[in-house]
C-alpha positions as CSV (number, residue, x, y, z in Angstrom):
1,X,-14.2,35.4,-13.3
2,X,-17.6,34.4,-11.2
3,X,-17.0,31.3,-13.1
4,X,-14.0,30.5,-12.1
5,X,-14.7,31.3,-8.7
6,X,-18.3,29.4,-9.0
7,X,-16.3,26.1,-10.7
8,X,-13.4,26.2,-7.6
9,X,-16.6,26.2,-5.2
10,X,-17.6,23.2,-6.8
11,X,-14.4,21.7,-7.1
12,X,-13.6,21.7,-3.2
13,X,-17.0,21.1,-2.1
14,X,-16.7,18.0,-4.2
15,X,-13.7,16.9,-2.5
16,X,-14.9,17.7,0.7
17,X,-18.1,16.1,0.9
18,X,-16.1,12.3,-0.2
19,X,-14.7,10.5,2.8
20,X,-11.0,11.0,3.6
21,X,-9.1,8.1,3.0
22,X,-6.5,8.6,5.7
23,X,-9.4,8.1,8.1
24,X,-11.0,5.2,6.8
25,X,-11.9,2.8,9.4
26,X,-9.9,-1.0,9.3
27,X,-10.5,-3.8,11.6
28,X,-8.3,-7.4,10.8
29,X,-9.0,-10.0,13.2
30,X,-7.9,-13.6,13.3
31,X,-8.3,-16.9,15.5
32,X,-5.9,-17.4,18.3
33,X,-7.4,-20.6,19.4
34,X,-11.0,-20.5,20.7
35,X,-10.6,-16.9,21.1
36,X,-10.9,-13.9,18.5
37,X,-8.5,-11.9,18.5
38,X,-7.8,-8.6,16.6
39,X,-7.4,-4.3,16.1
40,X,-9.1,-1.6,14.7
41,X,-7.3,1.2,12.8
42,X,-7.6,3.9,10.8
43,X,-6.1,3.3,7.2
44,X,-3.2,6.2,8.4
45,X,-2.2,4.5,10.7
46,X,-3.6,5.4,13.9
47,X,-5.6,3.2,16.2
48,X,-9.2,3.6,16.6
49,X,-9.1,3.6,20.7
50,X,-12.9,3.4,22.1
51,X,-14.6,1.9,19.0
52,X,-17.1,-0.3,19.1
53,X,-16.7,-3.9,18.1
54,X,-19.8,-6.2,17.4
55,X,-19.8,-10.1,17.0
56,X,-22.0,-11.3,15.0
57,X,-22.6,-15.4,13.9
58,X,-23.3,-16.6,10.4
59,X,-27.3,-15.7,10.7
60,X,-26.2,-11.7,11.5
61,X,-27.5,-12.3,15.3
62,X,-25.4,-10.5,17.4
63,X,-23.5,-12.3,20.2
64,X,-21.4,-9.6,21.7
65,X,-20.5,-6.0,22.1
66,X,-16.8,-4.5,22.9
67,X,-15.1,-1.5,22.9
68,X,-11.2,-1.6,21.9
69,X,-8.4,-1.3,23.9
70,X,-6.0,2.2,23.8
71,X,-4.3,0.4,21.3
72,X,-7.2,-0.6,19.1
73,X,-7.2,-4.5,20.3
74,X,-10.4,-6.6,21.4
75,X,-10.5,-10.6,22.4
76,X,-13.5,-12.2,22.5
77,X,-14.1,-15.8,23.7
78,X,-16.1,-18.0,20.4
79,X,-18.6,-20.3,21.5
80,X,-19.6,-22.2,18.6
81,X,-17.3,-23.0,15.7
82,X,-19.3,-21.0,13.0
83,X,-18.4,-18.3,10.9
84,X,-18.0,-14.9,13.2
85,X,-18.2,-11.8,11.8
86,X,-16.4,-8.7,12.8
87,X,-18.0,-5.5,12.6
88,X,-16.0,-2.3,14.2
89,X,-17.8,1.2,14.7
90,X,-15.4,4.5,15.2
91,X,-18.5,6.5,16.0
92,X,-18.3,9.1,13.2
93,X,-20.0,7.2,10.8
94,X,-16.5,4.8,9.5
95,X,-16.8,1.2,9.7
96,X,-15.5,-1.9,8.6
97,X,-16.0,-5.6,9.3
98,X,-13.7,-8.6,8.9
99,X,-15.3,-12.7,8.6
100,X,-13.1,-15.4,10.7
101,X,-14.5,-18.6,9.5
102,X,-15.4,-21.9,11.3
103,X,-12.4,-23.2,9.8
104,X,-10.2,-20.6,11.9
105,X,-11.3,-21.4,15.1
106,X,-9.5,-24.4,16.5
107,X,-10.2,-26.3,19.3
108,X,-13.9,-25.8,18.6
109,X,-14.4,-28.5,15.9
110,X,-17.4,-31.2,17.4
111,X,-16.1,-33.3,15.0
112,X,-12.9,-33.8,16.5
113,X,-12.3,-37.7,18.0
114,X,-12.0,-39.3,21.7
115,X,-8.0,-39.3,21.9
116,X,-8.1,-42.1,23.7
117,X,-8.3,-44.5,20.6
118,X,-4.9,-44.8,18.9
119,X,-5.4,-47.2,16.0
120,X,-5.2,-46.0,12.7
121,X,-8.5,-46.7,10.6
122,X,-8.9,-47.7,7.0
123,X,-11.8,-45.6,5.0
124,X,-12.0,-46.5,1.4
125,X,-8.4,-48.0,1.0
126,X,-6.9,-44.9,2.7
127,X,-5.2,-44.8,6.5
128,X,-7.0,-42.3,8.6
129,X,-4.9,-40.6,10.8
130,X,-5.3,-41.5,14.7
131,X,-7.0,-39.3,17.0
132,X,-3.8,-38.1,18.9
133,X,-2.4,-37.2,15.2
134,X,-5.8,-35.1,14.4
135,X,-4.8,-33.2,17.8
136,X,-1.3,-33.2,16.9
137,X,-2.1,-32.0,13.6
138,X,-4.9,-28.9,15.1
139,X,-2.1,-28.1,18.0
140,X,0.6,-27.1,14.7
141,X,-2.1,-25.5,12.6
142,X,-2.9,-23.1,15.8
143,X,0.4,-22.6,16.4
144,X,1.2,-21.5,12.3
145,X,-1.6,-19.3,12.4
146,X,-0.1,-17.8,15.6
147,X,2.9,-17.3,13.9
148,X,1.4,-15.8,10.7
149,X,-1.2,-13.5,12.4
150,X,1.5,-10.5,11.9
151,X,2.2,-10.9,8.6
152,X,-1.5,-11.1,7.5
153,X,-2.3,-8.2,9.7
154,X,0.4,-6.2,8.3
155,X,-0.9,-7.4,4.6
156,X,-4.1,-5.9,5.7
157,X,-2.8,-3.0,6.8
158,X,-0.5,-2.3,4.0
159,X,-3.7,-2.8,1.3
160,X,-5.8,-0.4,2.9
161,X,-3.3,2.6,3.4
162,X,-3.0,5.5,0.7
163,X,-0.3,4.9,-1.7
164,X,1.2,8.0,-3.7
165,X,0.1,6.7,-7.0
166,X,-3.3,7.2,-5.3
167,X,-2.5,10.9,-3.9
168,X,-1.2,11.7,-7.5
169,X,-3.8,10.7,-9.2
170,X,-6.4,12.4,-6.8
171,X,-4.4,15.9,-7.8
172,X,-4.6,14.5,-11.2
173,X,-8.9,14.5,-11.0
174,X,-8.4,18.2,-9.6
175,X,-6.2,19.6,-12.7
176,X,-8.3,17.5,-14.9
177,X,-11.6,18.9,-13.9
178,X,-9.7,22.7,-13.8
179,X,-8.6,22.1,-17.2
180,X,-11.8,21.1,-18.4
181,X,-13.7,24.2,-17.1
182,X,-11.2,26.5,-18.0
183,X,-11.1,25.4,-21.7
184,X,-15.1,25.3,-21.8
185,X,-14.4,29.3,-20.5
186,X,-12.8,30.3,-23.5
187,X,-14.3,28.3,-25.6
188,X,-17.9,30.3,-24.5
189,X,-16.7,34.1,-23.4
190,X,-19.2,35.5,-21.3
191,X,-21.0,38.1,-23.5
192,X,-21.5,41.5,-22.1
């Protein structure tokens, strides 16, 4: 019976001592613009209010510190069009981090022409398009990405939470490992 009791012990402190997934830390964060825009979360659901949110560029130096919103959202303003990365910070040891690239950040791009020219040039056989269509162009990518910035969020969102399969097969482990001791029990009797 001590065996059973000493095999339970283990069982739950086993458990115990792995993070819970319900309170896993998410952050998703996308470009709106020139500006970075995103929330942190818990993968349950509920928004990590107060948590800390560091920008970092593509060399890991840090180029800003926030704290979220009550409703888990931050906005920070990019100054270079590098790669940014995300890193949020609940306080209790969760975290998560989320890249947005160069690519992302509209309106940033150096490369980007003088709109005042409006001839189309030739490059290798092949019409380039005119500055004012290169804007045209960057003003509807912003605005798609505006418009898909939910449904990628929720994607996020929906990856990261706890599915049943994955609550099953968690009290699968448990019977397993029960099942397991149980039979090595009788197999062995304790000898008087």
């Amino acid at each position: 019976m001590n065996q059973i009791k000493l095999l339970l012990l283990i069982c739950l402190g086993a458990i115990s001592s792995t993070p819970a997934l319900a309170h896993r830390l998410q952050v998703f964060a996308s470009a709106d613009g020139v500006e970075i825009v995103g929330s942190a979360y818990f993968a349950g659901g509920a928004k990590a209010a107060g948590a800390t949110i560091l920008i970092q560029d593509a060399a890991a130096q840090p180029l800003a510190t926030l704290t979220t919103a009550a409703d888990g959202s931050f906005r920070y303003r990019a100054q270079t069009a590098s790669d940014h990365l995300v890193i949020a910070d609940s306080g209790d040891g969760h975290q998560a981090q989320w890249l947005v690239t160069a690519a992302e950040l509209a309106g940033l791009n150096p490369q980007l022409p003088n709109l005042k020219s409006s001839q189309p040039t030739v490059s290798k056989g092949l019409v380039e398009p005119t500055p004012l269509e290169t804007a045209q162009l960057a003003a509807i990518e912003q605005a798609v990405a505006r418009q898909i910035r939910p449904l990628r969020e929720e994607l996020a969102a929906a990856a990261a939470r706890a599915s049943f399969r994955d609550v099953l097969g968690g009290i699968g482990y448990i019977f397993g490992f029960t099942g397991i001791l149980l039979w090595w029990r009788h197999r062995n009797p304790p000898r008087s």
